[in-house]
C-alpha positions in Angstrom: -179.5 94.0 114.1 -179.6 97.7 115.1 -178.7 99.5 111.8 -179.4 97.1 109.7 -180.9 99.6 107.5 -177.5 100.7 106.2 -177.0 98.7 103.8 -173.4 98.2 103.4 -170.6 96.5 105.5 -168.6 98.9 105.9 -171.4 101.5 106.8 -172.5 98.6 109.1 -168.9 98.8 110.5 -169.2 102.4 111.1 -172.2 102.5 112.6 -171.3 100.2 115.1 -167.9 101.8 116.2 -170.0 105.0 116.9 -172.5 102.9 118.7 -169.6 101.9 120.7 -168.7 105.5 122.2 -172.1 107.6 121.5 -175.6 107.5 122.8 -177.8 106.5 119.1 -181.3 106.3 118.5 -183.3 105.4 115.1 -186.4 107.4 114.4 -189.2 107.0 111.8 -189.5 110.3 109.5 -192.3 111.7 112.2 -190.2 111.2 115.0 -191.3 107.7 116.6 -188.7 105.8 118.2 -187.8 102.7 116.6 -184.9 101.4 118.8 -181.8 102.7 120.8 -178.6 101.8 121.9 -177.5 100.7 125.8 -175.9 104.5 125.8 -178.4 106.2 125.0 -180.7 104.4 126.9 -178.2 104.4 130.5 -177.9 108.3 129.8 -181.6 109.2 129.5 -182.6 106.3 132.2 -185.0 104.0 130.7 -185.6 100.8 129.2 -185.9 100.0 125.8 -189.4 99.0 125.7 -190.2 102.3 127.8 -189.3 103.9 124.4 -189.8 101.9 121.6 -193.3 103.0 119.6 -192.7 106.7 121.9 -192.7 109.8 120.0 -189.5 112.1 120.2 -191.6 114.3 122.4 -190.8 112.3 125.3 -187.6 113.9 125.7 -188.5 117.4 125.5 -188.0 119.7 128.2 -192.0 121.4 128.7 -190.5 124.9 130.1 -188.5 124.7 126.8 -190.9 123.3 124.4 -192.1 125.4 121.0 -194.3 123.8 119.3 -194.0 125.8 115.7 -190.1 125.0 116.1 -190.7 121.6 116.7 -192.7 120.9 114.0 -190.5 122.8 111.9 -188.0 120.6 113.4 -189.0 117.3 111.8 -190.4 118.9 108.9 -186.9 119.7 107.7 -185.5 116.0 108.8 -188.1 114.7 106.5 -186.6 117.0 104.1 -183.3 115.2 104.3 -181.7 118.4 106.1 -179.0 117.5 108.7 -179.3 119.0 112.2 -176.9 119.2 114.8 -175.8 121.3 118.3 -176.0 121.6 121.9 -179.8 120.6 122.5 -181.5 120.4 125.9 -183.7 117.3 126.7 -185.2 115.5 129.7 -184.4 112.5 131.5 -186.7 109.5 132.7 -185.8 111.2 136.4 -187.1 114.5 135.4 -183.4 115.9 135.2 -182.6 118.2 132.7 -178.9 117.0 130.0 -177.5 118.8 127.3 -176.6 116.1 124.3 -174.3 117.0 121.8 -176.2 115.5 119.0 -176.5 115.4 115.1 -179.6 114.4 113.9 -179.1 112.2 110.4 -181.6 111.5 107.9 -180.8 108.5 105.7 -182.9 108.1 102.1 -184.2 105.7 100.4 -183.4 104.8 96.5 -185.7 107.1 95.6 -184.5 110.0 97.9 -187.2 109.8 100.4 -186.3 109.7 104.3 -186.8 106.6 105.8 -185.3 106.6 108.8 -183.7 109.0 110.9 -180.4 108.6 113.2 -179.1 110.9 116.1 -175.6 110.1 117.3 -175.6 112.4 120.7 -172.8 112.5 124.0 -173.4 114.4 126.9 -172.1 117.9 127.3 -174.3 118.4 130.7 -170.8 118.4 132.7 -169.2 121.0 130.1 -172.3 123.0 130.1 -172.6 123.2 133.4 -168.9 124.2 133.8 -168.8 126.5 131.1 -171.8 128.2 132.8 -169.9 128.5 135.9 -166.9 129.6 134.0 -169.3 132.3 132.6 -171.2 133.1 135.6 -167.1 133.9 137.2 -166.1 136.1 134.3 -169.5 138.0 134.6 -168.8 138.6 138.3 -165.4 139.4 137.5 -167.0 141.9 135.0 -169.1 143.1 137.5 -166.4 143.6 140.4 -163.7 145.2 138.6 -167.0 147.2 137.5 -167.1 148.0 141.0 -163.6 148.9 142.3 -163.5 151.2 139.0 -166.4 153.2 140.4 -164.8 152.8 143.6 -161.4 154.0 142.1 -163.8 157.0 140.8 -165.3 157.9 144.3 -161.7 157.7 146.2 -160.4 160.3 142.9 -163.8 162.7 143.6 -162.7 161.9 147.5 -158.5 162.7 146.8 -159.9 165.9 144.6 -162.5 167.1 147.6 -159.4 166.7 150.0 -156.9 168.5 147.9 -160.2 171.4 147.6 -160.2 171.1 151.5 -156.4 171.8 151.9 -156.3 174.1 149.3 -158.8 175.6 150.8 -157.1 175.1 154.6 -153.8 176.6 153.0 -155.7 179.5 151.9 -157.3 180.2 155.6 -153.7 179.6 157.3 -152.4 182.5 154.7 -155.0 184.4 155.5 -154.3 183.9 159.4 -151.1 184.5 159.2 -151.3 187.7 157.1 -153.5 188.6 159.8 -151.1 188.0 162.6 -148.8 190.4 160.7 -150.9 193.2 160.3 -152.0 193.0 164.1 -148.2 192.2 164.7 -147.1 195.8 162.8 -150.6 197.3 164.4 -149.5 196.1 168.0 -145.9 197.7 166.7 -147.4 201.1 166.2 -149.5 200.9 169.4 -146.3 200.3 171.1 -144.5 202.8 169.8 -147.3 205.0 170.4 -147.8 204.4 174.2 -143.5 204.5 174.2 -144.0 207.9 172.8 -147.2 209.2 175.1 -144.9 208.0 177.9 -141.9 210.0 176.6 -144.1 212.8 176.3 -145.5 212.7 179.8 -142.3 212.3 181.1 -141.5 215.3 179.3 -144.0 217.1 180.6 -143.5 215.9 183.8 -140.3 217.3 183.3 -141.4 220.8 182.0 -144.0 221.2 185.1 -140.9 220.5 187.2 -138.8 223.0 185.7 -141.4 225.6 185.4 -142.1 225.1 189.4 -138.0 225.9 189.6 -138.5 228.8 187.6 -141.5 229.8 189.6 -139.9 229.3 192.6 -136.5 231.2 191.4 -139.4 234.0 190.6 -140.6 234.1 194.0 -137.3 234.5 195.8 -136.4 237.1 193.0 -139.4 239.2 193.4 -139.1 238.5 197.7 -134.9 240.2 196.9 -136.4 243.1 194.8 -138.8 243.7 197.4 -136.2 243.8 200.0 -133.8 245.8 197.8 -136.9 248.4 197.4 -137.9 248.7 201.1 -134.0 248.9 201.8 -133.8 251.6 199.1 -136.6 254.2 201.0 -135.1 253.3 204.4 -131.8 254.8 203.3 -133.7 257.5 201.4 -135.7 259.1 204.6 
């Protein structure tokens, strides 16, 4: 029976309530399959005698496949040293599933390994949802990234505006200081030409009275002339 090698009842017991719910497969120390359980073998897709006398290789993904750590792997299991986590393998299909899997060495009497266990359940749903989960947050990472650089640009944008209409506010000062001075300077012109035509009236004025005086002249010096030429009449 498949875990025979226990050796106790209520190991036995054990082992087959975890049979039960998780994917198991018995290994010799080097990593040789022995047997396997219905789970394991309907989650990695093959038949028992597809596996049986198989080395642990089988299931090893070859784009993720060091050989130094895998040796290392089962060196340590033949140690007696427990191993367990998220491990990557490879279906009959060519698929790749994440197991959750411990990796059990069980000892002899004399403390050697004889056998090794792996109690595994696939995560691949999990993974593949926590990657999601992460690929979100890292585009969430990546937008809010994005509308703070874009928050940055509109701030450069709001400060090159409030330069512009500074700098508009400025130019309309300047204008308007402008329209003043020509304002007063269109004043003063005014009052100018108001004063060259008060002047020329003036003028005007003056030659007008100047021909009166001439004129009054005139007829004065044409009655002293008179008064003169009446004068030697009377005198012969």
């Amino acid at each position: 029976m498949f875990g025979k090698s226990s050796g106790s009842k209520d190991a036995q017991q054990i082992f087959d309530a975890l049979s039960k719910s998780m994917a198991v497969i018995e290994f010799e120390p080097d990593g040789t399959i022995i047997t396997a359980n219905d789970n394991f073998l309907k989650t990695m897709g093959y038949e028992l005698s597809e596996i049986v006398g198989q080395h642990h290789r089988m299931f090893m993904p070859d784009e993720l496949f060091d050989q130094t750590e895998y040796e290392k792997f089962w060196a340590d299991l033949r140690a007696g040293q427990f191993a367990f986590g998220a491990m990557a393998r490879q279906k009959k299909n060519g698929e790749m599933i994440w197991l959750e899997a411990s990796y059990n060495p069980i000892l002899d009497r004399n403390g050697k390994v004889k056998r090794v266990f792996k109690f595994a359940t696939d995560i691949t749903e999990r993974r593949v949802e926590r990657a999601m989960w992460q690929s979100v947050f890292r585009a969430t990472d990546q937008i809010s990234e994005e509308i703070a650089g874009i928050q940055g640009i509109s701030n450069e944008v709001v400060d090159a505006l409030q330069g512009i209409s500074s700098s508009i506010e400025t130019a309309r000062d300047s204008v308007t200081n402008i329209a003043s001075a020509v304002e007063e300077q269109t004043s003063v012109t005014d009052g100018v030409s108001q004063n060259m035509q008060s002047m020329a009236v003036a003028v005007e004025v003056l030659s007008t009275s100047l021909g009166e005086i001439s004129s009054m002249s005139g007829l004065v010096g044409d009655s002293v002339g008179r008064t003169r030429s009446a004068a030697e009449i009377l005198a012969r």
